[in-house]
C-alpha positions as protocol buffer text, in pm:
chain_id: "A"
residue {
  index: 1
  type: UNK
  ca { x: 12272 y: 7971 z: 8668 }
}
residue {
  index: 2
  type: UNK
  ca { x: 12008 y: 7854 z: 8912 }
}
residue {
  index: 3
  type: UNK
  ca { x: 11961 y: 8072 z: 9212 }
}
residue {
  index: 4
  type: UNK
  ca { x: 11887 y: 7874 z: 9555 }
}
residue {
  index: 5
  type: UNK
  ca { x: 11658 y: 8127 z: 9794 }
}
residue {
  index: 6
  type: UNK
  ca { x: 11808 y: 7948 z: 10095 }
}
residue {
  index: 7
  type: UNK
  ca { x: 12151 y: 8058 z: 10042 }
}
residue {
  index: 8
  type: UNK
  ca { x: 12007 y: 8454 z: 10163 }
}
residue {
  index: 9
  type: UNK
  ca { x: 11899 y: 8517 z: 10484 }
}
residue {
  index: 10
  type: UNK
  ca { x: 11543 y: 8466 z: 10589 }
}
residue {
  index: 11
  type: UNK
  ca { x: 11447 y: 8786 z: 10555 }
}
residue {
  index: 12
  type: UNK
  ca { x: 11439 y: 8722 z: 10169 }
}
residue {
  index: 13
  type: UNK
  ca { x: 11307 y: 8428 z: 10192 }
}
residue {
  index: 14
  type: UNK
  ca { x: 11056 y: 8543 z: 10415 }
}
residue {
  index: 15
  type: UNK
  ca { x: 10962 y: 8824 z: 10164 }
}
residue {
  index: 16
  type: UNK
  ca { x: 10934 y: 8586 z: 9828 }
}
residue {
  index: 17
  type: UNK
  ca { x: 10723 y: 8406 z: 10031 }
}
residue {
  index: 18
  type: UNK
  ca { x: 10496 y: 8660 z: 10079 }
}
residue {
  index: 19
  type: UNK
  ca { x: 10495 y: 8755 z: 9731 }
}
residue {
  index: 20
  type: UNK
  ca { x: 10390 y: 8399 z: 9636 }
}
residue {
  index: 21
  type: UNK
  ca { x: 10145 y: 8471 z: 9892 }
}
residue {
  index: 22
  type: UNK
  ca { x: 10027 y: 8753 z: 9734 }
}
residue {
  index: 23
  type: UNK
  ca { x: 10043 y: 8567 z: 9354 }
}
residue {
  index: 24
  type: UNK
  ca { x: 9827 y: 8263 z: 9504 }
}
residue {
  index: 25
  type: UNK
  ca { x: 9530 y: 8502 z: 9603 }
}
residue {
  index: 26
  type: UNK
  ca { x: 9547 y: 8640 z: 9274 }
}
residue {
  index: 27
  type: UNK
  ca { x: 9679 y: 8965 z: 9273 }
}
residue {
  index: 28
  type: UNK
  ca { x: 9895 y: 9121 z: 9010 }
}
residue {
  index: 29
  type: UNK
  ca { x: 10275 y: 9048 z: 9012 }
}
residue {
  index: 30
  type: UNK
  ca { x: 10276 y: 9477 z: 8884 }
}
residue {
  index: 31
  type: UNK
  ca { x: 10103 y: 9564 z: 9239 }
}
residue {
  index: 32
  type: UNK
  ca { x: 10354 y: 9408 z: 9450 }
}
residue {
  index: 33
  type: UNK
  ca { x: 10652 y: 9562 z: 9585 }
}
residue {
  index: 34
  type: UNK
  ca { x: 11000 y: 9520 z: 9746 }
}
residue {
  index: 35
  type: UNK
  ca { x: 11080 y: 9780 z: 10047 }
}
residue {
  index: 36
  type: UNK
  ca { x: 11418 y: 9850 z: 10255 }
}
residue {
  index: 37
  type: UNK
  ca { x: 11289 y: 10070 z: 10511 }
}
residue {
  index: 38
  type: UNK
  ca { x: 11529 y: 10201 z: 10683 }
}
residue {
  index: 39
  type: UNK
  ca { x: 11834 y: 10220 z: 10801 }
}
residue {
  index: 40
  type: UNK
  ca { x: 11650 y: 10318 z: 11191 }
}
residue {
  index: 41
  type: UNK
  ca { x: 11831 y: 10361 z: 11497 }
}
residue {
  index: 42
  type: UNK
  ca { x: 11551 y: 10194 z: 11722 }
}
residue {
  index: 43
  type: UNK
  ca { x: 11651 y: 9887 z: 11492 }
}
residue {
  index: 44
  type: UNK
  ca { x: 12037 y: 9937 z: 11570 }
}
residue {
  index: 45
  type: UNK
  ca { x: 12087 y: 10050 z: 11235 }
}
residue {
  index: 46
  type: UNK
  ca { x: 11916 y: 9779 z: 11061 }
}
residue {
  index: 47
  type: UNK
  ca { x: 11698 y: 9829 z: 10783 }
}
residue {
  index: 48
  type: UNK
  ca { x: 11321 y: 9647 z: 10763 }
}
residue {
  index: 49
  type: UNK
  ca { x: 11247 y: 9435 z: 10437 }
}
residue {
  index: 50
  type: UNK
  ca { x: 10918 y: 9455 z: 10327 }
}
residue {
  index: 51
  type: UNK
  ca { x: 10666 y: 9372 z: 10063 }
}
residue {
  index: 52
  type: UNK
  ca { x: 10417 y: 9581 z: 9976 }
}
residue {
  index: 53
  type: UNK
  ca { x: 10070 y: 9529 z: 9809 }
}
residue {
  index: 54
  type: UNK
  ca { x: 9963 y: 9804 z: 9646 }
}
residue {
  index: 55
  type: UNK
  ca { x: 9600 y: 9774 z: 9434 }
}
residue {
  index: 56
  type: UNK
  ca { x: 9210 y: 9917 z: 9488 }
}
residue {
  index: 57
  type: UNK
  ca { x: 9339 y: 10220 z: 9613 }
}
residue {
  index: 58
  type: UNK
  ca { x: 9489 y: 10091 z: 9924 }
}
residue {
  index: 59
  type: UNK
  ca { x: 9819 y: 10004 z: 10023 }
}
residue {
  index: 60
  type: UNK
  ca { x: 9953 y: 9686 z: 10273 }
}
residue {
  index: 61
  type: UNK
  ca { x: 10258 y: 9612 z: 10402 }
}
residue {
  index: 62
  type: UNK
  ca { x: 10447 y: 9328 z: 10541 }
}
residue {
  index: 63
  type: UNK
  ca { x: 10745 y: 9351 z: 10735 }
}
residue {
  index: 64
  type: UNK
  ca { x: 10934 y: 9049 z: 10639 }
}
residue {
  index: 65
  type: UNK
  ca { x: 11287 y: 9120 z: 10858 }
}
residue {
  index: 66
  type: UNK
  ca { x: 11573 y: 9324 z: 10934 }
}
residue {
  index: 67
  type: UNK
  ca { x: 11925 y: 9352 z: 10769 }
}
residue {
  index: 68
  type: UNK
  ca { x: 12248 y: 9481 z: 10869 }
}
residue {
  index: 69
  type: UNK
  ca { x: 12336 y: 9511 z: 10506 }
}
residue {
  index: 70
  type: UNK
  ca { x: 12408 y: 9799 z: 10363 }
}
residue {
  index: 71
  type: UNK
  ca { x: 12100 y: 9952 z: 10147 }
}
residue {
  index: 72
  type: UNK
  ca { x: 12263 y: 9864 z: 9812 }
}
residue {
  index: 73
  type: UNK
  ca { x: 12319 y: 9557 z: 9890 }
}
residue {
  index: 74
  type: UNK
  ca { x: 12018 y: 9501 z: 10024 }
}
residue {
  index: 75
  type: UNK
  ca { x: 11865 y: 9621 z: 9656 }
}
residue {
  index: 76
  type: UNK
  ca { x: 12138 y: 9408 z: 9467 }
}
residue {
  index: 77
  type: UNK
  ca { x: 12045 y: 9135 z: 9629 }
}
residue {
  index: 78
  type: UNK
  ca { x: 11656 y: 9154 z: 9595 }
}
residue {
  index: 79
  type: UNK
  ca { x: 11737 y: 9203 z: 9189 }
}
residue {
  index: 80
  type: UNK
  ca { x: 11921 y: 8887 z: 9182 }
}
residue {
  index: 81
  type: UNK
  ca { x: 11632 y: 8686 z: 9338 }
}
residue {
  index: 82
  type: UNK
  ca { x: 11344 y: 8890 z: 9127 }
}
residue {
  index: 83
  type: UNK
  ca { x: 11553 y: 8842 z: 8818 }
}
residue {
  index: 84
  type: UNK
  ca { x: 11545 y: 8434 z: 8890 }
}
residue {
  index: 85
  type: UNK
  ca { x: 11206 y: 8452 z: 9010 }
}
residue {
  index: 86
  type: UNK
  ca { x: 11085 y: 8637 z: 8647 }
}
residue {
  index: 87
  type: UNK
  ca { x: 11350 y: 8452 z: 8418 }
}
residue {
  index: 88
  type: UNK
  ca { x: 11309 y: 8096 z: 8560 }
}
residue {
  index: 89
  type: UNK
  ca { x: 11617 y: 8081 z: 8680 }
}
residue {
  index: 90
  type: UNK
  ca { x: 11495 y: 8032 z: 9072 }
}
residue {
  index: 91
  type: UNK
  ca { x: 11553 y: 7652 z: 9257 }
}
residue {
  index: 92
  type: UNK
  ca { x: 11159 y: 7583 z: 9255 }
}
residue {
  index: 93
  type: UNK
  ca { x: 11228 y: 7359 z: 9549 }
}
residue {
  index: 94
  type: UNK
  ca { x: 11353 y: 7593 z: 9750 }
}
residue {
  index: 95
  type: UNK
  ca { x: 11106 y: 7859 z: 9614 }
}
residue {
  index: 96
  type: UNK
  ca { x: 10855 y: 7633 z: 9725 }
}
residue {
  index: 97
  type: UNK
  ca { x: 11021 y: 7628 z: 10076 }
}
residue {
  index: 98
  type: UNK
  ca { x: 10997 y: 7968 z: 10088 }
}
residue {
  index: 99
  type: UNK
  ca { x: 10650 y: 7995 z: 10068 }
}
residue {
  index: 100
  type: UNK
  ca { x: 10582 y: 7695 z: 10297 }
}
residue {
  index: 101
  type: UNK
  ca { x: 10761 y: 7833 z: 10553 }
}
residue {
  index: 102
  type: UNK
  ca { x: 10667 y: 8234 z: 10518 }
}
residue {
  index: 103
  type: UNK
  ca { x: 10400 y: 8361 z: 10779 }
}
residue {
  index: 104
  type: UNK
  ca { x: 10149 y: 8421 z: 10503 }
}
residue {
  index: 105
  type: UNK
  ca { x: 10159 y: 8045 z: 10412 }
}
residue {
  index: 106
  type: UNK
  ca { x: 10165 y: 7920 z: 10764 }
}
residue {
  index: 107
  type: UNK
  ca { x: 9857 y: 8142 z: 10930 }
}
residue {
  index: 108
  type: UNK
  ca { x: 9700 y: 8236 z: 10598 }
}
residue {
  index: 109
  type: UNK
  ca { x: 9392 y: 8304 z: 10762 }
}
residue {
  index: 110
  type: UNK
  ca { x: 9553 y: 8603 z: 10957 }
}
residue {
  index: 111
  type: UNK
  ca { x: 9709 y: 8698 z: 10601 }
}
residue {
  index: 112
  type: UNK
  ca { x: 9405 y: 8707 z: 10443 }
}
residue {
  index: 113
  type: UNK
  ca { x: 9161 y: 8809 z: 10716 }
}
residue {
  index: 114
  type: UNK
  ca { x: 9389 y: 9125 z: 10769 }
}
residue {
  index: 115
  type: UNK
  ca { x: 9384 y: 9207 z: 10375 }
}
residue {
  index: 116
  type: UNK
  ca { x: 8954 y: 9173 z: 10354 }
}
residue {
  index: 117
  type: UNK
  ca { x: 8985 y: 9387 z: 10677 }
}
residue {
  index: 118
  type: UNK
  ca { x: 9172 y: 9659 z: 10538 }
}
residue {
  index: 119
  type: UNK
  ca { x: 8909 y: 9653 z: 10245 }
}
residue {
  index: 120
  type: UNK
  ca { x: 9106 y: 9436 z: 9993 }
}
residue {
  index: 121
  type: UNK
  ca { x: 8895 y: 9288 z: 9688 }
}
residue {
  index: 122
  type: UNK
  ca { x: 9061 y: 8970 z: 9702 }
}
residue {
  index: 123
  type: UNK
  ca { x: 9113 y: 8879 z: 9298 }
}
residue {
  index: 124
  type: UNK
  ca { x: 9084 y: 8478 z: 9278 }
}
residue {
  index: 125
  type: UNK
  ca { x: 8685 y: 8570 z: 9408 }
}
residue {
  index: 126
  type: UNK
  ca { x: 8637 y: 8762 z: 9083 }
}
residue {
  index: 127
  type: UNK
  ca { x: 8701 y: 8445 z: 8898 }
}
């Protein structure tokens, strides 16, 4: 069964996004990671998705959105879309949306200006 990104909320699409962000500038799919911070009460109980680069010592993370959903969910759900990501089994289409339409794709000089400020190597230069 094809999964279609756009039928989640744009927090996860927001997130595979930037994890296609991170793939395009090279760095390993093993050094990326998927965070539910949270629940926090200054959030009203929501809990922040994030990816996180870890690599070179260093680690950088993007907040990609808040959920209501309960935290298991929240981890089902990001299995389901890494598992179609991994396996093939993703609407490339709609993947592709997803990375148009993430921050890291529309200002990707912030993106990558903030990762060579916080000391990142950026891989694709070692090429």
């Amino acid at each position: 069964m094809t999964v279609n990104p756009l039928d989640y909320a744009e927090p996860y699409q927001e997130a595979l996004g930037t994890y296609e962000g991170f793939r395009r500038l090279g760095f390993s799919a093993d050094d990326i990671y998927f965070l539910a911070n949270g629940p926090f009460a200054e959030f009203d109980g929501k809990t922040q998705l994030c990816i996180v680069l870890r690599t070179q010592g260093k680690q950088f993370v993007v907040t990609c959105g808040l959920s209501a959903e309960n935290p298991d969910d929240i981890e089902t759900t990001w299995r389901l879309l890494a598992t179609a990501c991994s396996t093939g089994n993703i609407d490339v289409d709609a993947y592709k949306l997803c990375w148009e339409q993430s921050l890291a794709s529309r200002d990707t000089r912030t993106f990558v200006t903030s990762l060579v400020f916080k000391g990142f190597r950026l891989p694709k230069g070692d090429n």
